[in-house]
C-alpha positions in Angstrom: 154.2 116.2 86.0 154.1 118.4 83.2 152.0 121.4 82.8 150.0 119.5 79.7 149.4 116.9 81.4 147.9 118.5 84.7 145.5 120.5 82.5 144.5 117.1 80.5 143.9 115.6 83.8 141.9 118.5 85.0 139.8 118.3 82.4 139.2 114.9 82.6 138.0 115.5 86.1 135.9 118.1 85.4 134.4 116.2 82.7 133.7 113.6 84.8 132.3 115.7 87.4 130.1 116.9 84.7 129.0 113.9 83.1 128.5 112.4 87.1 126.1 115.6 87.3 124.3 115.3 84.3 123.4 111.5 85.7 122.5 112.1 88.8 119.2 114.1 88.2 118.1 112.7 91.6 120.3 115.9 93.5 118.7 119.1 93.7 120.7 122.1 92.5 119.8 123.1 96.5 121.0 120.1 97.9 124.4 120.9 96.6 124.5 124.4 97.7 123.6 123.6 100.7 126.3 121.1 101.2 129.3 122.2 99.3 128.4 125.7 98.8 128.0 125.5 94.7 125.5 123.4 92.5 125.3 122.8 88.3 124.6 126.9 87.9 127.6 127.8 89.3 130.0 125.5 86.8 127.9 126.6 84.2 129.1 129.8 85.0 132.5 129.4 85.9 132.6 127.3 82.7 131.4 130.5 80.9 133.7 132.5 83.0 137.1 130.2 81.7 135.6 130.8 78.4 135.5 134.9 78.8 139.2 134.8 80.4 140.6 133.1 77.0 138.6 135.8 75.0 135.9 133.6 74.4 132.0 134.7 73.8 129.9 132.3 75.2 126.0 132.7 76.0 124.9 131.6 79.5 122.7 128.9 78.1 125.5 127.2 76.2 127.3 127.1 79.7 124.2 125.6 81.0 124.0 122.7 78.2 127.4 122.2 78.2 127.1 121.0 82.2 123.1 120.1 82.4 123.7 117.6 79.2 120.8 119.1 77.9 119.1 122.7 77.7 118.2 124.3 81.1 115.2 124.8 80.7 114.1 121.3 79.6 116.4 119.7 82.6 114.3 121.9 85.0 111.1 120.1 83.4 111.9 117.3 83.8 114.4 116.8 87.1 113.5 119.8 89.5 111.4 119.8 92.1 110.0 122.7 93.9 112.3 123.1 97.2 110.6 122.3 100.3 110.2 125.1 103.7 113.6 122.7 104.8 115.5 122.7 102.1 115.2 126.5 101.9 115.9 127.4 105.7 119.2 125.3 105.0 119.8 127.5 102.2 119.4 130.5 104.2 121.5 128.9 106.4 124.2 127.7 104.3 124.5 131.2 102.5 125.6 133.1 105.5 128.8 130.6 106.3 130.2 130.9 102.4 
């Protein structure tokens, strides 16, 4: 496989991933990071971070947009819920093993 190739497929995964996301407002940002270790936030900012490695200025809430499908701050109106004394044990759990 070519290197073009690769990186179109790549980004047709991410994309995916992102779109999948953006869909499934039912997951808690928590949830995720306390099963895989990263939620939307952090590909928002790796997103921004690709961006700043190809010389790119890009604010923090464009990152957020770009992978919440919306502005931050309106998602976290509408989708998140306040995380329960569970959910944040687990957290503090899950922090200490990544």
């Amino acid at each position: 496989m070519d290197d073009q190739t690769k990186t179109e497929l790549e980004a047709a995964a991410f994309r995916r991933l992102r779109d999948h996301l953006a869909e499934r407002t039912d997951v808690q940002n928590i949830d995720m990071m306390n099963l895989t270790g990263f939620c939307r936030n952090c590909l928002s900012r790796w997103y921004q971070e690709a961006a700043a490695e190809r010389g790119l200025e890009m604010e923090k809430e464009t990152a957020r947009t770009e992978v919440y499908g919306m502005p931050y701050s309106e998602w976290k109106e509408k989708y998140q819920t306040e995380a329960t004394d569970a959910q944040k044990a687990a957290f503090d759990t899950a922090q200490k093993a990544h």
